[in-house]
C-alpha positions in Angstrom: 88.1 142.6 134.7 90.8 140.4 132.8 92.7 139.2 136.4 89.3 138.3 137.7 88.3 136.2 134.7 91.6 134.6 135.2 92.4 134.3 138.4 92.3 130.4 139.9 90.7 131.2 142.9 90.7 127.4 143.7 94.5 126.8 144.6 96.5 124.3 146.0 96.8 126.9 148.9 92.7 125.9 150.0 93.9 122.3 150.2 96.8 123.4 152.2 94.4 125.1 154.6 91.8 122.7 155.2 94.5 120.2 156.0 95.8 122.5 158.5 92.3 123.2 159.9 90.5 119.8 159.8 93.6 117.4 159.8 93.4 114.2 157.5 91.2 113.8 154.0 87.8 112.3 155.4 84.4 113.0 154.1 82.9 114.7 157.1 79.2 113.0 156.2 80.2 109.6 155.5 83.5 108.8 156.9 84.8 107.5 153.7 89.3 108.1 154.3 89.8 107.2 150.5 92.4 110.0 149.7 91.3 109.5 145.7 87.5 110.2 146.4 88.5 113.4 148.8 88.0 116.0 148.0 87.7 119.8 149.5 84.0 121.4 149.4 83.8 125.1 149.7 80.8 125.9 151.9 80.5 129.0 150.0 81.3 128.4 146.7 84.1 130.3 144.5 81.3 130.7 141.9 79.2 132.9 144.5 82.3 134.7 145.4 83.7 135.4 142.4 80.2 137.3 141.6 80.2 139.5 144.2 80.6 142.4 142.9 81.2 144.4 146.5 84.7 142.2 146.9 87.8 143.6 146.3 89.8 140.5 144.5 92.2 140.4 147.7 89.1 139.5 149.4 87.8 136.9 146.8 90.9 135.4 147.3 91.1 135.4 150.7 87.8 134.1 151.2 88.4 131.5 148.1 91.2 129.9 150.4 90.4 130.2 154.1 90.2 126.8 155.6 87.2 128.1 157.2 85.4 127.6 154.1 85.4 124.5 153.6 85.0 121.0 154.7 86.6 117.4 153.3 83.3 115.7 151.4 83.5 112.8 149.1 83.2 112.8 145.8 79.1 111.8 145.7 78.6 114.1 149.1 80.4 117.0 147.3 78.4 116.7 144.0 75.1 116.5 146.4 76.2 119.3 148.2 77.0 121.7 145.4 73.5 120.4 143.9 71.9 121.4 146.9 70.4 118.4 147.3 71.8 118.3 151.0 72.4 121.5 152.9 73.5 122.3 156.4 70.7 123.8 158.6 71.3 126.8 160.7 71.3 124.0 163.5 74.4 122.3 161.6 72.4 119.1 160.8 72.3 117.9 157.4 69.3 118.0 155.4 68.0 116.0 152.0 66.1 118.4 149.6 62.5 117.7 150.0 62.0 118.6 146.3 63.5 114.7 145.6 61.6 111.7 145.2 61.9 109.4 148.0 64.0 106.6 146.1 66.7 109.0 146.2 65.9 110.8 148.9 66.6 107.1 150.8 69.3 106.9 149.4 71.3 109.9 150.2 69.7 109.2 154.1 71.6 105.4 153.6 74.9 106.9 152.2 75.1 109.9 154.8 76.1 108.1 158.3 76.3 112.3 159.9 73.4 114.0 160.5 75.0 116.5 162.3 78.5 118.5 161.8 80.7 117.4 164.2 82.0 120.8 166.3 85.7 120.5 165.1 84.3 122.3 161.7 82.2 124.4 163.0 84.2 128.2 163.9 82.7 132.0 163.6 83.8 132.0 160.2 82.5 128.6 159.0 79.1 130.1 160.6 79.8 133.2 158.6 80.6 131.1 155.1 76.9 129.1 155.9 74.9 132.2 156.3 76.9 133.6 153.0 76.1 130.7 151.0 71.9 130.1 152.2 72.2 133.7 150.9 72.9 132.9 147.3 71.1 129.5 147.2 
């Protein structure tokens, strides 16, 4: 489909949401407020969206956008996140990837000052966005 392939489904408009939602750019793991290193993290991820093939595009959209999706992660906890180096349990704590060697798993246990999402993320959709994305991982 030619408006799928080109459809942005990562607007301006998710940044707009999350703000409204969550309030001020902080990561949510590390409490970094640098506005620069910010940025918004889609819990599931417009790449997994965009292939479901069951959507309609109104509802790739929607999804793509809702504040629900999505929680402010800096730069390094974003990258880890969509590498799936971290994940958030069904319990909402954060987990390092046992596949990693310990050096780095250290690391990322150094650098991440939350181990648990704090509630003000967590709503029936947010739930709803985890269970889609564990799905697809």
């Amino acid at each position: 489909n030619v408006l799928e392939k080109n459809t942005n489904f990562r607007s301006p408009r998710y940044i707009y949401n999350l703000l409204n939602r969550i309030g001020s750019k902080k990561c949510a793991l590390c409490d970094c407020e640098i506005p620069e290193l910010i940025q918004g993290a889609h819990i599931w991820p417009v790449a997994q969206i965009k292939r479901t093939n069951t959507l309609s595009i109104d509802d790739k959209l929607r999804y793509a956008i809702d504040g629900n999706n999505g929680i402010w992660l800096c730069e390094n906890h974003h990258k880890l996140f969509d590498e799936n180096l971290i994940s958030i349990s069904t319990e909402l704590k954060i987990e390092i990837n046992s596949q990693i060697n310990d050096t780095d798993r250290n690391y990322i246990s150094e650098i991440t000052k939350v181990k648990e999402i704090e509630k003000k993320y967590v709503t029936d959709e947010f739930i709803f966005y985890l269970d889609k994305r564990r799905l697809t991982v």
